[in-house]
C-alpha positions in Angstrom: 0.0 0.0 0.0 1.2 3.3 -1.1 1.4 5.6 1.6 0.2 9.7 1.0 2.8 12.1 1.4 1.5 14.5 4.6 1.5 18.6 4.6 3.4 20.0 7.4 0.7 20.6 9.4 -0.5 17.3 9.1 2.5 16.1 9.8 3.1 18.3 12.9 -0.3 16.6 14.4 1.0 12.2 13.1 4.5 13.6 15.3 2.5 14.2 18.4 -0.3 11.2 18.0 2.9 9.3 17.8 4.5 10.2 20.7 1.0 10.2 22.7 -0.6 7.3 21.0 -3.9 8.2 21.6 -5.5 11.4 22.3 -8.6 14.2 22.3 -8.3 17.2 20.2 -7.7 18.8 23.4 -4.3 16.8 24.3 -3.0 17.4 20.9 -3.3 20.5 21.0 -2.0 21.0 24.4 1.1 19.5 23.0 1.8 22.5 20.6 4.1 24.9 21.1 3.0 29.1 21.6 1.2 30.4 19.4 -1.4 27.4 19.7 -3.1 26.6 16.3 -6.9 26.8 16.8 -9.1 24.1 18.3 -10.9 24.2 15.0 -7.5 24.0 12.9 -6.4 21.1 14.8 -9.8 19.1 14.5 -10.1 19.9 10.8 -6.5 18.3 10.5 -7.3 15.0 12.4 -10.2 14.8 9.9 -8.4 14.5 6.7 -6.0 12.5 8.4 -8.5 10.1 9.0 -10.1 10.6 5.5 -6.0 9.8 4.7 -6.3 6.4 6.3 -3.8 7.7 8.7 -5.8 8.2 11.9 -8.7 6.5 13.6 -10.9 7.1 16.8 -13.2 6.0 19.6 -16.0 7.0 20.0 -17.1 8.2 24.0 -20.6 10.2 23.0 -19.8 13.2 21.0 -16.3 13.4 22.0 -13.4 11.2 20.3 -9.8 10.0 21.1 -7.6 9.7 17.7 -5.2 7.3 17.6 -2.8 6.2 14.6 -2.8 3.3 12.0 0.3 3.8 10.4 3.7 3.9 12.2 6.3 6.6 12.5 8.6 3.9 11.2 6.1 2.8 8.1 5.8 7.0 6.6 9.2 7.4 7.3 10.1 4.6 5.1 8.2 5.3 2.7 8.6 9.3 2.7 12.3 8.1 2.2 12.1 6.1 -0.5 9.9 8.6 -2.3 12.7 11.6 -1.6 15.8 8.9 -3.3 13.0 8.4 -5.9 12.8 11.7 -6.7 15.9 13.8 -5.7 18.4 11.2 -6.3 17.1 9.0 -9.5 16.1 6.1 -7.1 20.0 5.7 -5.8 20.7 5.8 -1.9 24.4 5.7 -3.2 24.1 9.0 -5.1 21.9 10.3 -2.4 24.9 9.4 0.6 27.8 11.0 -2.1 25.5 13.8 -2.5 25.4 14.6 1.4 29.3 13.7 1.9 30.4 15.7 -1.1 28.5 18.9 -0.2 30.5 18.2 3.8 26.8 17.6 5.1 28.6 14.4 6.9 31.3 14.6 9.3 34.4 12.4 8.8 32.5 10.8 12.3 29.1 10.2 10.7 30.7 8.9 7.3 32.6 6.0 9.5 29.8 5.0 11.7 27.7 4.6 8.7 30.4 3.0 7.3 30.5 0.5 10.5 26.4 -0.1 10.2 26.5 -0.9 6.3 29.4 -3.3 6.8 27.2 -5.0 9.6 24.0 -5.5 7.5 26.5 -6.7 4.7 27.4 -9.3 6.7 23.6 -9.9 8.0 22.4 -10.4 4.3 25.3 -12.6 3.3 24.2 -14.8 6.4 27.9 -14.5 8.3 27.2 -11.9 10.9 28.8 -13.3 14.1 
């Protein structure tokens, strides 16, 4: 299943249900920072993210606690794979020299990347100790 890409905003309200879980209107947006968006704005937003398949609810009489139905991890992989796909011609290795060439990874970064792609090497070839 292909997952939709998210506006900011929408975005902003999938970070905090993530890190709450499950919440009112009222807890999200207790969760912003100053200037608060509207109570309004917020509910408006949970809305299409449920017409989005992202969010879902509970129903308590009129009121209802949102909760999510796709991961953190799940948009983020596929928000990833959709930014190679379309910034780097489909290539994580022209994306990583992109980001090392332009010095956007320290000597420090490069190597431990270096350590956790020769790890998962050894995972896929089956001789990871």
């Amino acid at each position: 299943m292909k997952i939709r890409e998210l506006t900011k905003a929408e975005e902003q309200v999938m970070h905090i249900l993530w890190e709450i879980r499950e919440g009112f209107v009222k807890d999200i947006l207790a969760r912003f920072d100053e200037p608060r968006p509207a109570y309004n704005t917020v509910s408006t937003i949970i809305r299409i993210l449920q017409e989005k398949g992202f969010v879902s609810h509970r129903a308590y009489g009129r009121t209802h606690q949102y909760y999510p139905l796709v991961s953190k991890e799940e948009y983020r992989g596929e928000h990833l794979s959709g930014f190679v796909r379309d910034y780097f011609s489909n290539s994580f290795e022209k994306m990583v020299s992109s980001f090392a060439r332009d010095r956007k990874i320290s000597t420090k970064e490069m190597e431990e990347i270096m350590k956790i792609m020769e790890s998962e090497i050894r995972k896929q070839k089956g001789t990871e100790r």
